[in-house]
C-alpha positions in Angstrom: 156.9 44.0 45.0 156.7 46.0 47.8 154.1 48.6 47.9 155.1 52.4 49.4 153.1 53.8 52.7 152.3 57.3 51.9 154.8 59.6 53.9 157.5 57.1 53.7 159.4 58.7 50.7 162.4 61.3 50.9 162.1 63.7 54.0 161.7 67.6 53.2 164.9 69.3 53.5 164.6 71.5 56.8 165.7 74.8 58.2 166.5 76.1 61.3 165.2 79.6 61.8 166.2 81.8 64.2 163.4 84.1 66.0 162.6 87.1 64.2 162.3 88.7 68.1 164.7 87.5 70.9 164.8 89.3 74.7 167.7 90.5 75.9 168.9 92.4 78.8 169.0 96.2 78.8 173.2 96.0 79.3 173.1 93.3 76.0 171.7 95.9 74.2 173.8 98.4 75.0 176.4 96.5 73.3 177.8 94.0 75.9 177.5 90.7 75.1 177.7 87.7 77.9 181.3 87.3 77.6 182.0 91.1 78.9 178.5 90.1 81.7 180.9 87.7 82.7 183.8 89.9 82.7 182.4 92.4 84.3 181.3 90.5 87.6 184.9 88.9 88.1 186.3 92.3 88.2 183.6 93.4 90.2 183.7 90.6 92.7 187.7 90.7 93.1 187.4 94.3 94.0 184.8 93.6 96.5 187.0 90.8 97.7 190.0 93.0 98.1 188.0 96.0 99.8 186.4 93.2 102.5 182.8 93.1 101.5 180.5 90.5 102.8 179.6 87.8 100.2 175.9 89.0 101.1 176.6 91.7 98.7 176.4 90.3 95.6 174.1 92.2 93.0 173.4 88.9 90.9 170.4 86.9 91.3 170.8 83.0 92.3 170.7 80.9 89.8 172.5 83.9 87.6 175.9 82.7 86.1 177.5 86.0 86.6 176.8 85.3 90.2 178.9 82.1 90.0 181.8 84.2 88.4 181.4 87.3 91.3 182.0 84.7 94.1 184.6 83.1 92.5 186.0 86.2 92.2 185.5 87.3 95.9 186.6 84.3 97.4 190.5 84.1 95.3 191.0 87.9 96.1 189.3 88.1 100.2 192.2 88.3 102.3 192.4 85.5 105.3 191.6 85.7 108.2 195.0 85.6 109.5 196.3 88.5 106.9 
């Protein structure tokens, strides 16, 4: 017969718990969640697009998803050069 190591029997169940504390941004907590961040910088980055803005204008950080979603933006609703 086979004689059991100590810690080999059933695993404890365990439990994921969330943070008691998280950080967010100051515009989370005013009720917009990253969904409406996002949002927010496509409609901001078309309208710079349409007004003819320079890409160098961007408020978002690099490395900032919202900035990925403002030049995306800007570059679908810039006109062309020959327009």
């Amino acid at each position: 017969m086979r004689s059991k190591s100590p810690g080999s029997g059933p695993r404890p169940a365990t439990r994921h718990v969330r943070a008691a504390t998280t950080s967010r941004t100051d515009s989370e907590e005013a009720g917009m969640g990253p969904r409406e961040q996002l949002v927010k910088a496509l409609n901001e980055g078309a309208a710079a697009g349409r007004r003819g803005d320079r890409p160098t204008t961007c408020p978002y950080p690099r490395g900032d998803l919202r900035r990925s979603a403002w030049l995306r933006a800007f570059a679908k609703n810039r006109p062309l050069p020959g327009e």
